[in-house]
N, C-alpha and C positions, 0 to 999 in steps of 0.2 A: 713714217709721217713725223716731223719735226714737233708739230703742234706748236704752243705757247711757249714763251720764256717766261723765269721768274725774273723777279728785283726784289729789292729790298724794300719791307711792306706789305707783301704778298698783291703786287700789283699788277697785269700783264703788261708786258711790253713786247713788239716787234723786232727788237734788236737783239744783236747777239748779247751770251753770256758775260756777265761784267769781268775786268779783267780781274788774276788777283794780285793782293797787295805786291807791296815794293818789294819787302822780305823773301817774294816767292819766285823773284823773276827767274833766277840763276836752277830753279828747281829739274825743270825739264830738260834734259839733255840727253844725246843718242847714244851715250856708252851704256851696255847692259850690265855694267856692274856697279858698285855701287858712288855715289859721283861724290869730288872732292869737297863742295859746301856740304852735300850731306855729312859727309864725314869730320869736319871741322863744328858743325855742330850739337852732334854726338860726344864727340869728343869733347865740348867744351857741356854739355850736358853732366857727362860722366863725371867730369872735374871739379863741376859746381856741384856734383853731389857729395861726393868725396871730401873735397873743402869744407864745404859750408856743416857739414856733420862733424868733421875731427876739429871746425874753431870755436873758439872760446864764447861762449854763450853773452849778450849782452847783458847790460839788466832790463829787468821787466818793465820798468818804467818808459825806457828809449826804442822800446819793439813790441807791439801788438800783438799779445800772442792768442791764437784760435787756436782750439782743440784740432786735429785731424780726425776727416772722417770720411769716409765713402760718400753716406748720405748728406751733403754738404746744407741741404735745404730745410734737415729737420735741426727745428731751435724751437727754443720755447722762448725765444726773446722777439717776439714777434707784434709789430706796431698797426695797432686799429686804433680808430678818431671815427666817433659817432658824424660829427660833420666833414664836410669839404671842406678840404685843405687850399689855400691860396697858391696858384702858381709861382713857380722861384724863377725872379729876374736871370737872364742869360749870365750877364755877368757871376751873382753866386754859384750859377750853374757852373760856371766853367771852373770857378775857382774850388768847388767840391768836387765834382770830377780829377781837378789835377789831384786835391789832397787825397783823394779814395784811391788813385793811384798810386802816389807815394805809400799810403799802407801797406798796400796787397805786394807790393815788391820788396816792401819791409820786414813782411812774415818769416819769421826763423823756421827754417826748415824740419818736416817731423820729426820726431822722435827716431833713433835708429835702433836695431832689435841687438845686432853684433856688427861688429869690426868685420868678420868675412863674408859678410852676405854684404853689406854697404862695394866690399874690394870684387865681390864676384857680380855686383850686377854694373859695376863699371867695366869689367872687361867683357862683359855680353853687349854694353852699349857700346865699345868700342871696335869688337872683332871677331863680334857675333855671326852667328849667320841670319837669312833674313826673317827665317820662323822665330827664330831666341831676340832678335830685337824688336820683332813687336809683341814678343811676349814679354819682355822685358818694359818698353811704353806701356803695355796694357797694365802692368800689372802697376807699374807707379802712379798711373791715374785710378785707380781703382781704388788703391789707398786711399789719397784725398787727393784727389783734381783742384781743388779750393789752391793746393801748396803748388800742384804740379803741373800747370800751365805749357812748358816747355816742354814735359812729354808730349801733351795735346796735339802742339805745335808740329811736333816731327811725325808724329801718324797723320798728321794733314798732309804735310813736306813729303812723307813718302803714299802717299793715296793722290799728290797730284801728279807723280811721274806717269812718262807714256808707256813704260812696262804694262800690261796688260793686268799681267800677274799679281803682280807687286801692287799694285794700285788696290785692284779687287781685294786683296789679303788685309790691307790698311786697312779699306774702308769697310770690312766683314767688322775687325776690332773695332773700331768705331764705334758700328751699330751695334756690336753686343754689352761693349760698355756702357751705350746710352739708355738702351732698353732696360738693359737688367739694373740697373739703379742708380745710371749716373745722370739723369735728369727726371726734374720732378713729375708727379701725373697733374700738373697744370704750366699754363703755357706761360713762359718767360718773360719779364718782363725790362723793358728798355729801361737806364739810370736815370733819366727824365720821369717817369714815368711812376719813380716809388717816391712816397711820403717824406720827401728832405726836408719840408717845414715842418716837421712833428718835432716839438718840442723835448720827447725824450731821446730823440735819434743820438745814440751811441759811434763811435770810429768801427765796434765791429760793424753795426749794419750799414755804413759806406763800404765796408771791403765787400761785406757779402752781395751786397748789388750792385758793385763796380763787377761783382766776379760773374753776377749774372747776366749784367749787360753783356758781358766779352762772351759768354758764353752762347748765346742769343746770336751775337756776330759770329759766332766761331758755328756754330751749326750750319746756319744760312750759309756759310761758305763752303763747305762740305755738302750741302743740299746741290751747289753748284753743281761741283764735281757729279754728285751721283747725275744731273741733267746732261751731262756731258757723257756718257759712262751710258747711257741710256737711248743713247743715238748712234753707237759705236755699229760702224759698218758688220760685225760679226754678230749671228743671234746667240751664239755665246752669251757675249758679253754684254747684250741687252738684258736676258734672260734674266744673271746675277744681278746686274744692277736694277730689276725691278722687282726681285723677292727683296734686296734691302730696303728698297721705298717702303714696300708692303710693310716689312715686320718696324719700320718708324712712323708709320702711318698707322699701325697696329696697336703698337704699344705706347705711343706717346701722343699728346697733342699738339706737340709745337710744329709749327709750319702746318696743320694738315690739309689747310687750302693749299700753298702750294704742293704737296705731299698727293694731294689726291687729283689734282691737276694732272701730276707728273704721270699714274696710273693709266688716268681716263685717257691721254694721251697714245698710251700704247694699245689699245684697241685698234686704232690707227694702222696696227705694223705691219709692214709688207709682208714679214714671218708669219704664216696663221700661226704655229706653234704658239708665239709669242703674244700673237690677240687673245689666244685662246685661253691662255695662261693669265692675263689679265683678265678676263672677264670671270674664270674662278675666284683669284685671288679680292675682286671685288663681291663679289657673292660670298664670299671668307669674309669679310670684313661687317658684310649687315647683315651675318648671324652674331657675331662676337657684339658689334653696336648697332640695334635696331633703331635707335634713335637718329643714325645716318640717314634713310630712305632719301629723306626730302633733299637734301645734299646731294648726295649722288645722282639719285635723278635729274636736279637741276645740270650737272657739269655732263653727265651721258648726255643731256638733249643738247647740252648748248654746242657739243662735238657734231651730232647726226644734224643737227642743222647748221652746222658754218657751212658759209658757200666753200664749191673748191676754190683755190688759186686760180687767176687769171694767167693766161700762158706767155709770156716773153713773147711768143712768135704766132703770127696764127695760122690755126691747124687746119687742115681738109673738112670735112663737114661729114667725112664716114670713118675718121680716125678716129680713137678712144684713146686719150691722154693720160699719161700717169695720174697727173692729178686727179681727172674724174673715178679712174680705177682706183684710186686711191680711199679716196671719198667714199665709193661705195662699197669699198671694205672697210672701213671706219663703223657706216652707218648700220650694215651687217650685225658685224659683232655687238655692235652697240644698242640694237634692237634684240636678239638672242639676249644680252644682261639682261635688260630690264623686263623682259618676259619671264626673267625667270626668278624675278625679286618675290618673295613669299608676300601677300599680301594677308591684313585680318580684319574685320570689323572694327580694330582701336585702334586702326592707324588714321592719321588726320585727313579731311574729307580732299584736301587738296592733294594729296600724293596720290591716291589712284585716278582722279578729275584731273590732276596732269598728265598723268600718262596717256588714257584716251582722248583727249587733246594733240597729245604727240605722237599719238597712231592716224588719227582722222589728218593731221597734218602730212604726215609720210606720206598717206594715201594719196593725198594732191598734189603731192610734187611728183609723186612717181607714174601719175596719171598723166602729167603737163608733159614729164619726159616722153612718155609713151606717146604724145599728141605729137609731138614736137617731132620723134625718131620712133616712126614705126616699125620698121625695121628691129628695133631694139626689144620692144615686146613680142612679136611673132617670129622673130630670125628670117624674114623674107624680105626680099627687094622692097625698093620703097613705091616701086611700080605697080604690085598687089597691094597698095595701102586701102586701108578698112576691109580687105577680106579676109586676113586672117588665114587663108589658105595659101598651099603649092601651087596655085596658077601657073606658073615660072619652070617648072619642075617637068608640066606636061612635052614641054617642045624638044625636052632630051629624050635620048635613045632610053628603053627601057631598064630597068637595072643600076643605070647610071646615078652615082649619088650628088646630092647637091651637098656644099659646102660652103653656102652662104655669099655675102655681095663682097667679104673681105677676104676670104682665102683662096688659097691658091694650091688644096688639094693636100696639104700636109698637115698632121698630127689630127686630132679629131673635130667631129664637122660638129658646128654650132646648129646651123639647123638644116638637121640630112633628113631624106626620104627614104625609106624602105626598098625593097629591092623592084618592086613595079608599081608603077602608076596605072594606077585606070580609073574606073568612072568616081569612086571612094577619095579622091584626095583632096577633096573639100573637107573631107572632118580628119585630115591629116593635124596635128598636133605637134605646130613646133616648138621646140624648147623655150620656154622662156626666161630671157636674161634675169628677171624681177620675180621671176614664182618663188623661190626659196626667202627672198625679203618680204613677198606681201604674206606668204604662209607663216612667216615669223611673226607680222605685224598681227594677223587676223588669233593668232594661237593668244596674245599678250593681249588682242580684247575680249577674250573669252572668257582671259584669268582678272583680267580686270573692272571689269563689267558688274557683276554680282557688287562689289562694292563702292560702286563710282553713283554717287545718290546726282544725276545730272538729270538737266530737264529735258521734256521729248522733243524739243526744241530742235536742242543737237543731233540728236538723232537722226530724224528728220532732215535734214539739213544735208548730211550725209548718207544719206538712204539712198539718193542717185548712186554716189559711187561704188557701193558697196554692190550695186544690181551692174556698173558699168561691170566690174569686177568679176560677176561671174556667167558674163559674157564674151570676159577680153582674154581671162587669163588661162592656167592648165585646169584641166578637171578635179584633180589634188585639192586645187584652191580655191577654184568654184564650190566645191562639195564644202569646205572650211565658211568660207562668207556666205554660203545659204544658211549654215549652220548656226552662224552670226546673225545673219536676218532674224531666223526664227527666233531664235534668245530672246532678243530687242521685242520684237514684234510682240510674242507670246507672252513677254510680263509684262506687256500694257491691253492684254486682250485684245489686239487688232491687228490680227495674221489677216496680209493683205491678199487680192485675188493676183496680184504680181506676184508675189512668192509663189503661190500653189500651179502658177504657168511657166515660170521656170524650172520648178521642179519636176512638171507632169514633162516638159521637153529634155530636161537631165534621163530619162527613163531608158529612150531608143537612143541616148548617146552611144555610139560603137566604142569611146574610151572607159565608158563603164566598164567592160569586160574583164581587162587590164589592171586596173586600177588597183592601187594599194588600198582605197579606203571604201571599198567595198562594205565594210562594217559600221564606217559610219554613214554610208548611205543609207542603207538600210535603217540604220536607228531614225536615222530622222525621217527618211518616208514614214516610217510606223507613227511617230511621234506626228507628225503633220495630217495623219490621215484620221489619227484617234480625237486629234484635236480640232478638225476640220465640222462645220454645222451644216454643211450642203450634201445632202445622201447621192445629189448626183456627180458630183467630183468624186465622189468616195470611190460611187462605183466606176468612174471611168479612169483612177488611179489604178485599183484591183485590174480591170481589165487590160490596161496596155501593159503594167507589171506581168500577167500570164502570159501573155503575147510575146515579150522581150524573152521572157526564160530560153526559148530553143537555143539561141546564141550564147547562151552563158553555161558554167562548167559544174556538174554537181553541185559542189560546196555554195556556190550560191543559190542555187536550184531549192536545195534544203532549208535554208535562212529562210528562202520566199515563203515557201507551204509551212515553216514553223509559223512565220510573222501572222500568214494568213487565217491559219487555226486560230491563233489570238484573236484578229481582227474578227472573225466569226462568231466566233463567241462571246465579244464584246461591244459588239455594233448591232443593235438590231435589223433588220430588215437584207443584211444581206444575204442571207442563206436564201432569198427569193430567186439571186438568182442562177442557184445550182438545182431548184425543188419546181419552181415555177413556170410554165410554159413562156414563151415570145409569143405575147400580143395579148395576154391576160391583164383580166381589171388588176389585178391586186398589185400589178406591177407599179402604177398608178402613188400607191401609196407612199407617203413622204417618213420618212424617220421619223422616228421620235425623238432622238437628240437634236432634231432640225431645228432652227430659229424658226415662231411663228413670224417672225417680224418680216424675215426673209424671204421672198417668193421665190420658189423651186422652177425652172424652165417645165416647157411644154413638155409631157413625156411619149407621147402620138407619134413622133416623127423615131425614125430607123438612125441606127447606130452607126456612125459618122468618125473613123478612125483620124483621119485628116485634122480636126477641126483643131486649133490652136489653143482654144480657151475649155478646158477640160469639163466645165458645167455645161457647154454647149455639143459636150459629143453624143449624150442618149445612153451612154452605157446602161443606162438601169434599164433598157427596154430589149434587153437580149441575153445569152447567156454564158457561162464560163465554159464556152465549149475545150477552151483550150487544155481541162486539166484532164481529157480525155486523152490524147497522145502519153501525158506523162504516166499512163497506167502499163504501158506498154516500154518505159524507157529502161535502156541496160544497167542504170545503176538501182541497183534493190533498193535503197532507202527512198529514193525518190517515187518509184512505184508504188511503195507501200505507204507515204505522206497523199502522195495523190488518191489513194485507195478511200484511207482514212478521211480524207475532205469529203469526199462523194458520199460515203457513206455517214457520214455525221458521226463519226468514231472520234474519240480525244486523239489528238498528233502526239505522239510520241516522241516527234523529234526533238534534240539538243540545242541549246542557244551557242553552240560553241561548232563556228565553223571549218575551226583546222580536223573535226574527227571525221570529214569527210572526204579531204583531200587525198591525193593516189600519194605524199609522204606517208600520212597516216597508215594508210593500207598497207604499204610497206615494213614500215615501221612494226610492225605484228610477227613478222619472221626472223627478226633480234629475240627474240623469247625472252624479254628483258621485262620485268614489273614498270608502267607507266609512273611518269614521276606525277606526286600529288601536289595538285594545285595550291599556293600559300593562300594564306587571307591575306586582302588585302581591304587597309580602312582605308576612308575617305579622303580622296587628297586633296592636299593644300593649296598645289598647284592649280587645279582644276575642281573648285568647288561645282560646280553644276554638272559636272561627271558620272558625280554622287549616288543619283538614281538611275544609273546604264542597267541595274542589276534586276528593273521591273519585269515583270512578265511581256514577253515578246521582243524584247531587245537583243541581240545578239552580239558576240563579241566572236576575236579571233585570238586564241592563244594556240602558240607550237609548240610541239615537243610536250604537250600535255594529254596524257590519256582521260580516258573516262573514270571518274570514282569509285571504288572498290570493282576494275576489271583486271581479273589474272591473265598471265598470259595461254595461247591459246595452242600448247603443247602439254595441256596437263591433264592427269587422269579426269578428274573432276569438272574441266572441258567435253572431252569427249563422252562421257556417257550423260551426260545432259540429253532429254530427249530433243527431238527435233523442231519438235514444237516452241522451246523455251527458249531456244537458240535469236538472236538478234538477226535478222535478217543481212547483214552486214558482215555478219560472221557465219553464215551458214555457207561458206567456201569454206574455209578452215577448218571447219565441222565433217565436210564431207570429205575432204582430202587427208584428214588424221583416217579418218575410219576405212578410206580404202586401204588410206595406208599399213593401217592394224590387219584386214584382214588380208590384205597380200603377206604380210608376215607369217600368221599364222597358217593360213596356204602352203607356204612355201615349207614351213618348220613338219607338216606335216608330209610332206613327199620326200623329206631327207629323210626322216624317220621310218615311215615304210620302206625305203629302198633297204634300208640298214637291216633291219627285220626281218625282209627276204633276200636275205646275203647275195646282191646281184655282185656282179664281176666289177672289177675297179675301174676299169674301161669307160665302161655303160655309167658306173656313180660319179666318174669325172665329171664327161659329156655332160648326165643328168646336172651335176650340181652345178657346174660353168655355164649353162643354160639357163637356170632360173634364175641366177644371181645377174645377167646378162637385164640393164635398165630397159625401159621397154616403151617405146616411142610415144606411147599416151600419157605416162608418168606413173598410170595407174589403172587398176582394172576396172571392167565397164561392169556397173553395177545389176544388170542383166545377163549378157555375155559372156562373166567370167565362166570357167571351167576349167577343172583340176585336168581333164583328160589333155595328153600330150601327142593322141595319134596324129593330130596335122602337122605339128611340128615342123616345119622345113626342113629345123638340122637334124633331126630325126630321119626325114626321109632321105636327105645326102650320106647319113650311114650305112644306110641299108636297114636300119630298124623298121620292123613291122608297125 
C-alpha cells in the first residue's frame, strides 16, 4: 500500500515524490560499480581536504572561525528576547541569507591531528572500498558536520543510487550519525524562522542557522529517499527501510509527523511479515513515549477509515479488488495495534472515548458491508441471503464439498461443508470473512471500556449492533459481544431480558461443543445467572444447562457440576429443586434475592422446554432429573460431582478444565513432575479479567498439573490406601498394584523352581512362560492363581 506522500512542511500531497536537486541528476546510473561523477567528487573531496589543511592559514580577522565539534547545537551563546521580535522584510532576508552563506563557506577547515592520517583518509576517499568510504564520510561528519557539509553530501549521492545495497549501507550511516548526536533532541528550525532582528545577533549565529536551515533541507531529502526505499517491490527492502524510520522516529523529533505517517503506512503491507513488524515497532514506540497515544491513534484511525481507491475499470460485483483486499488488511493490523495500546486511568479522557468511537464505527461499516454482500459474512450464495445456512449445499451429492460462489475447486474452500448433509445444516457455521476483525474490534472494547467515562447514550445507540452481532457472526464472536453486552449492561445495573434470551438460546447451540471458548462461556453464564433477580430464569438456565451436558465431553461436564455446586450454595432456593417433590406448595416460593418490585410468572402451569423466553418455561416447577444418568457416566469424576450434588456433599471438583481431558490422562504415563502453575498479576491489558479468579469461575490452562501432585509411579503412590486415592487416579492405583503383585508372583515361582533343582528343560519352559505378556495386561484380582496345571503350554509338553 503506497499510502500518502510527504512535501516539504509535513503536508500531504497526492503526487509523486519531489524530484531531487540539480546536483543529483547524474547520480543514478546502471553501472554497478562505482560511477564516474561519484568518483570526481570524492576525488575533489579528498583534494579540498588535503589542500585546504597543508595551506596557509588566513588571519583571523578575514575568516570566522568556529570551534569544531560533534555536537554542533550545544553553545552557550544562545539568544532569548522576553518580547516578540518584528518580522525581517524579504529583501534583508535575502541579503542575510546570501551573507550567512558566504560565512559557512568561509570556515577554515578543522584542525588536523597529523600529516598521515589527513594522506590515508584521502586515499580511502579516493580508492577505497565501499565499507572504508562510508566509514570514512561517517567519520568526517562526526567530527564536525558544522565544517563537513560535503561529506553529508556524498552519503546522500551514494544512499540515492539504485544499488539496493549500497543505498541501504548509506542510509544505515546516516541514521546512525543522526541518532547518536548529530541532531539535536528538538526540532530544527527554518533561517526565517530564528531571531535575525535580535540586536545582539553575531556572524557565528548566521552560520550556525544558515547550517541548520540546510540541515532541516538536507534530512527532509533523505526522509525522501527512505519513502522511496519503503515501497521497494522486495520485503527485504521495505523491512530495512522501516526499522530506519523507526529508530528516526525513535530517537529524534524532527520530521515525526511525516516520520510516523511513513510507519502507519506500512500496516498497509501486502507483506504480513512487514505489517506485523510495524505494528510492534509502534507498540515499541508508546512504551518509550507515552505521551504519543493521542497521535498515533489519530493517524491509525485516519488509515482504517480512508476509503479504498476507486478502480480505473469496473469490476464484476462477486470479484474482490486488490484495493478492497488491501484495505482490509490495512484496517486489520491496524485494529490488532490499537487494541493492544496499554491503556490507565491518567491517560486523557479523549484517547480511550476515541477509540470506542472508532470500534462502534468499524462496527457499521462492517455491518453495511455485510448488508450490502452477504455472501461475504456467511460464505454462501447470495440466493440463501438472511439465512445464514447451507441451503445450497442440500442439492449436491452427499460428501461433496462446497467451495463457495467464487472457486473453482482449488487450493482451500472459503465456505466448505463437512462430509454429509442432512437434517443439521442449518446450524452449519460458515466461515466468516469479518470474524477475526470484529473479534479484534470486540477484544479492544473490553480493554477500552473500563476507562472510556462515555454517556449511556452511546451505548445504547449501539446496543442494536452489538445483539445484530451475535446473531450474524461465528460463536467465537458471539460468545465475545454477549460478553461485551454484559460489561455495559452490568455497570449501569440493567442486564436486559434480551441478553438473558440470547444467552438461554447460546445453550443448545451444537457450535458450543467445539468451541474454543468454552471457558468463557461458562464464566459468563455463572456470572449472568448469579447476577440475575428472576429465581425463575435461574431455574430454567440450570435446567436446560443439565439437559445440554449428554452432547458435550467430560471437561465440560465437570466445569458444569463445579459451577453448579457454587450456584447451590450461593442462590437460595435452588436446592428445591433436587429435595422437593413436582407439584409441592413450596415450589411456589420466590427467592430471596428476587426483586419485590418485580413480579415472578405464574408457577401452576408444567415445564415448557420450547419456550423462547426463559422466565416463561416453569422450570422451577419440576426437577433436576437430569443429574440422575450422570451417576452412572463412564468418566469417574463426573459421577462422583453428580453423587456429591445429590447428596448435598461439598464438589470437590477443580476450576481448571484441562485436568480432565483424555491429554491429561495421558500425560500421567510420562512419569514426569507436573509443571507449577506461575502467578500471574492483574493485567493491563485486560483490567476486568481481574476477578476470573472468584469462586466458581473456571479457566483452561494446558500442560499444567495439579498442585503438589507426584507422579503416579512412586512408592508413596501406591501404598496410599484406596480410600484416599482421587477417583481419577484410582486406575493408576490399581494397575501399579497388579502390577507389583504379578512381580512378586512371578519372583516367587523362579525361586522355588531353583530350590527344588528341577531340570533346565522344565526351568526354561517354566521361566519363558511367565515372562511371556498376557492378553489382559494384568491379573484378575479374583482369578489370579499361582497353580500352572491348565497351562496349555504345559499340556503340549506332556507335563502333568
Amino acid at each position: 500500500m503506497r499510502g500518502d506522500k510527504i512535501i516539504k512542511g509535513g503536508r500531504r500531497a497526492s503526487t509523486a515524490i519531489p524530484v531531487p536537486p540539480k546536483e543529483m541528476d547524474g547520480v543514478r546510473n546502471k553501472n554497478k560499480t562505482r560511477m564516474p561523477q561519484d568518483n570526481e567528487n570524492i576525488r575533489a573531496l579528498g583534494s579540498e581536504e588535503s589542500s585546504s589543511r597543508s595551506a596557509k592559514k588566513e588571519p583571523a580577522a578575514a575568516r570566522l572561525n568556529i570551534p569544531a565539534s560533534a555536537q554542533w547545537y550545544n553553545t552557550d551563546d544562545i539568544l532569548t528576547s522576553s518580547e516578540p521580535l518584528p518580522a525581517v522584510p524579504q529583501s534583508d532576508l535575502a541579503s542575510l541569507r546570501t551573507k550567512a552563506a558566504s560565512l559557512h563557506a568561509s570556515l577554515p577547515p578543522p584542525p588536523s591531528t597529523s600529516k598521515s592520517d589527513d594522506q590515508f583518509l584521502t586515499n580511502v576517499l579516493t580508492s577505497g572500498t565501499l565499507s572504508d568510504r562510508l566509514s570514512a564520510l561517517t567519520l568526517m561528519a562526526q567530527s564536525s558536520p558544522l565544517h563537513n557539509t560535503r561529506a553529508l553530501e556524498s552519503l546522500k549521492m551514494m544512499a540515492s543510487k539504485k544499488g539496493r545495497e549500497e543505498s541501504l549501507k548509506a542510509l544505515r550511516a546516516i541514521v546512525d550519525w543522526w541518532v547518536g548526536g548529530g541532531a539535536p533532541d528538538y526540532k530544527l528550525k527554518y533561517f526565517p524562522d530564528q531571531p535575525l532582528n535580535h540586536p545582539e545577533v553575531k556572524d557565528s549565529h548566521l552560520v550556525l542557522w544558515y547550517f541548520e536551515d540546510w540541515l532541516k533541507k538536507y534530512f527532509f531529502s533523505v526522509l525522501q529517499l527512505l519513502e522511496a526505499l519503503s515501497l521497494d517491490l522486495l520485503p527485504y527492502v521495505r523491512t530495512q527501510a522501516m526499522t530506519l524510520i523507526f529508530q528516526l522516529l525513535d530517537g529524534k523529533p524532527e520530521q515525526e509527523q511525516n516520520l510516523l505517517r511513513l510507519l502507519v503506512n506500512k500496516l498497509g503491507d501486502s507483506e504480513k511479515t512487514v505489517a506485523s513488524k510495524a505494528s510492534y515497532q509502534l507498540l515499541q514506540i508508546l512504551q518509550h513515549h507515552p505521551g504519543m497515544k493521542a497521535v498515533i491513534i489519530r493517524e491509525i484511525s485516519s488509515l482504517i477509515l480512508r476509503p479504498p481507491p476507486r478502480p480505473s475499470k469496473p469490476e464484476p460485483a462477486n470479484s474482490q479488488s486488490s484495493s478492497r483486499n488491501s484495505n482490509h488488511h490495512s484496517r486489520y493490523y491496524g485494529i490488532i495495534t490499537l487494541n493492544q495500546i496499554t491503556l490507565s486511568s491518567s491517560d486523557p479522557q479523549n484517547v480511550p472515548g476515541s477509540l470506542v468511537d472508532l470500534y462502534f464505527k468499524l462496527f457499521r461499516e462492517i455491518l453495511n458491508e455485510t448488508n450490502v454482500n452477504p455472501g461475504l459474512a456467511t460464505g454462501t450464495n447470495q440466493s440463501d441471503k438472511g439465512t445464514g445456512t447451507v441451503a445450497g449445499a442440500a442439492k449436491k451429492r452427499p460428501g461433496a464439498k462446497d467451495y463457495g460462489p467464487d472457486r473453482k475447486g482449488k487450493g482451500k474452500t472459503f465456505g466448505t461443508t463437512n462430509a454429509k448433509v442432512t437434517g443439521l445444516a442449518e446450524f452449519h457455521e460458515a466461515e466468516d470473512a469479518n470474524s477475526k476483525m470484529i473479534s479484534a474490534i470486540l477484544a479492544g472494547v473490553n480493554r477500552a471500556f473500563p476507562f472510556a467515562k462515555l454517556e449511556g447514550s452511546i451505548f445504547d445507540e449501539h446496543m442494536d449492533t452489538l445483539f445484530r452481532i451475535t446473531h450474524t457472526a461465528t460463536f467465537n464472536v458471539s460468545i465475545q459481544a454477549l460478553v461485551l453486552i454484559f460489561q455495559v449492561t452490568a455497570s449501569k445495573k440493567t442486564v436486559s431480558d434480551r441478553f438473558y434470551r440470547t444467552l438461554y438460546e447460546s445453550i443448545i447451540d451444537p457450535r458450543l461443543i467445539n468451541s474454543s471458548k468454552q471457558a468463557m462461556w461458562m464464566n459468563l453464564t455463572f456470572k449472568a445467572i448469579k447476577a440475575d433477580t428472576s429465581h425463575s430464569r435461574v431455574c430454567a438456565f440450570i435446567k436446560r444447562t443439565l439437559q445440554a451436558l449428554g452432547m458435550h465431553q467430560p471437561p465440560f461436564i465437570c466445569g458444569t457440576l463445579y459451577m453448579l455446586g457454587q450456584l447451590l450454595d450461593s442462590t437460595p432456593g435452588l436446592r428445591d429443586m433436587i429435595y422437593v417433590p413436582e407439584g409441592a406448595a413450596k415450589r411456589s416460593v420466590v427467592s430471596a434475592s428476587s426483586s419485590p418490585s418485580k413480579q415472578e410468572p405464574h408457577h401452576s402451569e408444567a415445564y415448557d422446554p420450547r419456550k423462547r423466553e426463559p422466565q416463561y418455561a416453569h422450570a422451577e416447577s419440576t426437577c433436576l432429573w437430569e443429574l440422575v444418568p450422570l451417576l452412572h457416566h463412564f468418566h469417574p469424576s463426573v459421577s462422583l460431582h453428580a453423587k456429591q450434588i445429590l447428596t448435598s456433599v461439598q464438589v470437590t471438583a477443580t476450576p481448571d478444565l484441562g485436568l480432565n481431558t483424555l491429554s491429561h490422562f495421558l500425560d500421567r504415563f510420562v512419569y514426569k513432575n507436573p509443571k507449577k502453575p506461575k502467578p500471574r498479576g492483574a493485567s493491563a491489558m485486560q483490567p476486568m479479567a481481574a476477578g476470573n479468579d472468584e469462586a466458581g469461575m473456571v479457566r483452561l490452562v494446558r500442560g499444567v498439573g495439579e498442585p503438589g501432585a507426584g507422579t503416579v509411579n512412586e512408592e508413596g503412590f501406591w501404598n496410599k490406601p484406596v480410600a484416599e486415592v482421587p477417583v481419577d487416579q484410582l486406575f493408576f492405583h490399581k494397575f501399579f498394584l497388579n502390577k507389583i503383585d504379578k512381580q512378586k508372583e512371578r519372583a516367587k515361582k523362579v525361586a522355588k523352581r531353583k530350590k527344588s533343582g528341577t531340570g533346565d528343560s522344565d526351568d526354561n519352559g517354566d521361566v519363558g512362560g511367565d515372562d511371556a505378556p498376557s492378553l489382559n495386561g494384568a491379573h484378575s484380582e479374583e482369578g489370579d492363581s499361582s497353580d500352572d496345571s491348565d497351562d496349555p503350554r504345559r499340556l503340549r509338553s506332556g507335563r502333568p
